[in-house]
N, C-alpha and C positions, 0 to 999 in steps of 0.2 A: 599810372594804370593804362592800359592798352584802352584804345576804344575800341568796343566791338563792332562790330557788320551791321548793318539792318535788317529787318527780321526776315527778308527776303533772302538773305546768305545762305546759301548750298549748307547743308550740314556736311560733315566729314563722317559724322560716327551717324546711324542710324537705330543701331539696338545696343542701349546705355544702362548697367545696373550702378547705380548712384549710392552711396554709404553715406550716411549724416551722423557723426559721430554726437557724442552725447554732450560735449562740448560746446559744441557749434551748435545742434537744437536747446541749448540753456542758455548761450552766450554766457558761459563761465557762471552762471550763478546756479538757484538751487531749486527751480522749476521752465518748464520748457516755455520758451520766450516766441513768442505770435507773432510778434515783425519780424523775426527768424524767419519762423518757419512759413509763415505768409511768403515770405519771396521766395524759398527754395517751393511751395506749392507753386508757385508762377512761373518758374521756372521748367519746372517737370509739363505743367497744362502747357506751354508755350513750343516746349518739345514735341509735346504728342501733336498738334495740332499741326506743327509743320512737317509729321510724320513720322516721325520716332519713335519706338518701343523704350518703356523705360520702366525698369524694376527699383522702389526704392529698399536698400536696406536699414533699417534702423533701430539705433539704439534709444534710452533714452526712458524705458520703461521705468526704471527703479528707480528713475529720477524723479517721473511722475506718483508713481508709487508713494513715492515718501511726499509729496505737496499735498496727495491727496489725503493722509495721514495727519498730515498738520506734525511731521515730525520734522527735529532743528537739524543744524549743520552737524551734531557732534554724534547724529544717531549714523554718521559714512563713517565712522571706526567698528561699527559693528560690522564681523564677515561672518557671521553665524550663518548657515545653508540654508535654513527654515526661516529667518527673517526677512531676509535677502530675497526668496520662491512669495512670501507673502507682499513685498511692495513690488515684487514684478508680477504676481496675478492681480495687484489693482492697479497697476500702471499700464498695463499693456491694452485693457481695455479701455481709459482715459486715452492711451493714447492714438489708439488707432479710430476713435471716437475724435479727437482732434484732426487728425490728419482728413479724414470724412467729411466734416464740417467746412474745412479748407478746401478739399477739392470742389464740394459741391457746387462751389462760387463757378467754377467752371463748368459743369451737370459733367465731372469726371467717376464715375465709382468705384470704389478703393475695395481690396480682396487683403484679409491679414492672410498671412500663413506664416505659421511657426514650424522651424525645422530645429531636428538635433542632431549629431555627428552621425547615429547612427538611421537617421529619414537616407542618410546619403553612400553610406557605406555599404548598402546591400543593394546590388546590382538594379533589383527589378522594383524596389521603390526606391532608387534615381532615375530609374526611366519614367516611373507614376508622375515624379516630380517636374522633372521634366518636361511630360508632356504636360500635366498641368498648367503650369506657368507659361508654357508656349500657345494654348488653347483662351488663354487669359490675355496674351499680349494678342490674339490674334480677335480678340472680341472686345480687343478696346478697353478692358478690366486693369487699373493699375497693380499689379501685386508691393504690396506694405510687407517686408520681412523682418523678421526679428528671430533672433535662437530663442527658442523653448524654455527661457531661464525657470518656469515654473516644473518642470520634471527635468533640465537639463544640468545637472549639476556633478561637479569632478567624482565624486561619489559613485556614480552609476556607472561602473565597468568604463571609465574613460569615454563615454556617451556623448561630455560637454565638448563643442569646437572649441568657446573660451575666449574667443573675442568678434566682433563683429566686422571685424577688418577680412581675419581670414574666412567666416562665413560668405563674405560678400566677393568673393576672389572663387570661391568654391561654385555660387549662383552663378556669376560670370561663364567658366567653363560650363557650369549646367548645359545654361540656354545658346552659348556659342555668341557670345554679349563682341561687341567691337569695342568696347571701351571700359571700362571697371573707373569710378571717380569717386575715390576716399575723400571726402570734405573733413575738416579738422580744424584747431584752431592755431595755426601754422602754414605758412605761406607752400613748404615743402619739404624737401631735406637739404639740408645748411652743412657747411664743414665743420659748422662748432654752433654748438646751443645757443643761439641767437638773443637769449635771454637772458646771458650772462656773458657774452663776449660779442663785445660791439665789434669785432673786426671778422663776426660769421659771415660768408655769403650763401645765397641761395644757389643748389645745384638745379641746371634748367631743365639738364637731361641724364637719367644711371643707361647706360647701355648695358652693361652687365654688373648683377648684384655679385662683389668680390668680399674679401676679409676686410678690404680699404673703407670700405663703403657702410659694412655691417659696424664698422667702427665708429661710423660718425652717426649712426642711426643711435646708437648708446650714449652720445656724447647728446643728444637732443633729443632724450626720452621727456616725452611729456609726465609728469607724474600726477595726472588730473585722469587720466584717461586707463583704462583697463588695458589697452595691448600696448600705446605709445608708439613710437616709431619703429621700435624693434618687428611687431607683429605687423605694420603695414610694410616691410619689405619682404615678411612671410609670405604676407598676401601679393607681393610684386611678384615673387618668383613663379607663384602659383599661374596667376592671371596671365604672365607674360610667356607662362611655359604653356599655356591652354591657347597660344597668340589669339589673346587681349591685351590693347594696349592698355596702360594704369596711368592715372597721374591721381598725384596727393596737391589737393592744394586749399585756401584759404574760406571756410562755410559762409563766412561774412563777407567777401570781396564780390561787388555789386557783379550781378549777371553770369556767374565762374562758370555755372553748370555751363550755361547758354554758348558761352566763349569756345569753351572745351569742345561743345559738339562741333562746331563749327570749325573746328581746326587750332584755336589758339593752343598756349600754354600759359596759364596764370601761375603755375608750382613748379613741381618736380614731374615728368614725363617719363616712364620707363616704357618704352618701346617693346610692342611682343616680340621674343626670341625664336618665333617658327610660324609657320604659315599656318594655316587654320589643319586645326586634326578631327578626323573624325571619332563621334562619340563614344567609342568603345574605349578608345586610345585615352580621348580627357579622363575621363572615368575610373582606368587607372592610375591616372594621374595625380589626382585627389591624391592617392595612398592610405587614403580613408578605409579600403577594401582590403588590405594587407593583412594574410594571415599568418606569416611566416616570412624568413625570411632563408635566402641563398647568400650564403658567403664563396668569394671567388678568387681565384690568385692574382697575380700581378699581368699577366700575359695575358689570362681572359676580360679582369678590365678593361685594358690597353683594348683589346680588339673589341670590345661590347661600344667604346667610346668613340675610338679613332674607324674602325673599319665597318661600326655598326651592324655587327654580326648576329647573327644566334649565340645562346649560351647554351654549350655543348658540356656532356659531363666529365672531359677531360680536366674543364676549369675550374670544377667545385670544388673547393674546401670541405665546409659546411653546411651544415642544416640549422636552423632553429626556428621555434615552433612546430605544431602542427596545421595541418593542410594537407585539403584533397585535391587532387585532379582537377584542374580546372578553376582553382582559386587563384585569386591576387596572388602574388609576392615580392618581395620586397628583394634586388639583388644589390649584396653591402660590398665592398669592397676591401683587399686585405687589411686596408688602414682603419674601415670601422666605418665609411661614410657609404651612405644609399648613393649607390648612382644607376639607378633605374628601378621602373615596377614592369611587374610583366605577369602573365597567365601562366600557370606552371602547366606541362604534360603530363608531369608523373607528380604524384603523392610523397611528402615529409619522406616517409620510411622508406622508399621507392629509390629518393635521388640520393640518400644515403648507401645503398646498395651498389650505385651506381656512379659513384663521386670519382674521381680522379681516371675514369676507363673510356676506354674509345665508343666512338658511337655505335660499332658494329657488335659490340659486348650486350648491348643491353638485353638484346632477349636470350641470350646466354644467362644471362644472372639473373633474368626476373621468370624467363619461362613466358614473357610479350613485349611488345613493346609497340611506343605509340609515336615512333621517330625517333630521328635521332638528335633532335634536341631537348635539353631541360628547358626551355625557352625561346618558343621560335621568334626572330628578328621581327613580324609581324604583330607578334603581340607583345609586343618589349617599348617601353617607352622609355626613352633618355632624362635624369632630372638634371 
């Protein structure tokens, strides 16, 4: 293990959202474990004090849920929705009661906030949220997150994010976070399941998440954990497309948070793929806001990708969904894959009218027009 710096060491990151996966706050068993989560509290008081903003994400409720139930090991086969909403409304207060208890040792005071897919997907409460949690780190308030599992559930119009990995990749972009640090019980990502082939190694760095990589994310799915590896390279792409940098690394390895801020690498490191973007742009980003989507030919991919164009209505294909003026949307490309979101000018039925025609056509066929893009370059973001 590397030795760290003295506490006197320059931090590298300064606004840190931290994810403790439910694993790592249990240490593998079947209530949240206090020498655990004592040092990750040590850890966060130790940041703030030398200056850092740091939002914790956390899982861990329905773990607490059920200890406080007095229920055994064989009640985690039940996935009934109403069971499940019942030991995460008693877990969530045990636990953010726990974490309370931990910070006070340092006179820090913890703020819960529950969010669900859609706190984030409607423009003007992500800015509520936003400012919120920024008004919080700016007064000293640690914010404690967790999804809403008590109203958050697959059921409700796809409402649920679904795991806490990609939650905590989504707060990152919120607040414009310098670092996203998924804790787990796993050093990082490995080229083979480390747990069954002694000849895995650790990767130290993904520069870019490819099919190579998503590969080895499947070959070392935890299956203790709700997203597993698969959903923390969700959240890599997310994080590192909002440039935040990510690393995945080990909840148990003495001082990881502390190392991290300060520059180490104790896991896997995915570097952000873009310079800092402003809030409108992460926003879309998300894809959370996506009411529709624009399907495009080969040529106008090519030039949305390589030449970072506007998407003109020469390029469209298709439509699908509906959507007004001024909504997200999603632009798919002929092969079927999203590669961009962006702000439409014109309305579903609008760019249908106007699909494969030059830009000087449109108030010809509409009777107005509002440019001649279906998506200007400005409000288009690359995934």
């Amino acid at each position: 293990m590397k030795k760290r710096q003295d506490s006197d060491a320059k931090l590298k990151y300064r606004r840190i959202v931290a994810k403790f996966g439910t694993n790592v706050l249990t240490a593998g068993g079947d209530r949240l474990d206090m020498e655990v989560m004592s040092s990750l509290v040590r850890q966060v008081a130790e940041l703030q004090k030398r200056g850092a903003q740091v939002i914790v994400v956390t899982s861990g409720a329905i773990a607490a849920g059920r200890h406080r139930l007095g229920l055994h090991d064989h009640s985690k086969d039940r996935k009934d929705v109403p069971f499940r909403q019942v030991l995460a409304a008693v877990g969530q207060s045990d636990l953010v009661q726990t974490y309370q208890s931990l910070f006070d040792q340092y006179e820090m005071t913890v703020a819960q906030v529950l969010l669900t897919r859609r706190d984030l997907a409607d423009r003007v409460s992500y800015l509520n949220a936003r400012n919120t949690l920024l008004a919080m780190l700016a007064m000293r308030v640690l914010p404690v997150i967790n999804e809403n599992d008590v109203v958050a559930v697959d059921e409700i119009e796809g409402a649920k994010i679904g795991d806490n990995d990609n939650l905590s990749a989504l707060v990152a972009n919120l607040v414009d976070a310098d670092v996203l640090v998924l804790l787990t019980d796993i050093e990082g990502l490995y080229t083979a399941d480390p747990r069954s082939d002694a000849g895995a190694t650790l990767i130290p760095v993904v520069e870019k998440i490819d099919a190579s990589v998503e590969a080895r994310a499947t070959r070392t799915q935890s299956s203790r954990s709700v997203g597993g590896m698969i959903t923390k390279l969700q959240a890599a792409k997310l994080a590192t497309g909002g440039a935040t940098d990510m690393f995945i690394a080990k909840g148990s390895e003495p001082d990881v948070l502390l190392r991290i801020a300060e520059g180490h690498n104790p896991g896997t490191h995915f570097p952000a793929a873009v310079d800092r973007m402003e809030s409108r742009r992460r926003w879309m980003l998300t894809g959370l806001s996506v009411k529709g989507s624009v399907v495009v030919d080969e040529g106008a991919a090519r030039a949305l990708v390589e030449k970072k164009t506007s998407l003109l209505p020469a390029g469209v294909k298709d439509v699908e969904g509906k959507f007004k003026r001024g909504d997200a949307v999603a632009v798919v490309g002929p092969d079927g894959v999203r590669i961009a979101c962006g702000i439409a000018n014109y309305a579903a039925d609008e760019i249908m009218r106007i699909r494969g025609q030059r830009s000087d056509k449109i108030e010809e066929l509409l009777g107005h027009q509002y440019g001649g893009e279906v998506v200007h370059r400005d409000n288009l973001v690359l995934l």
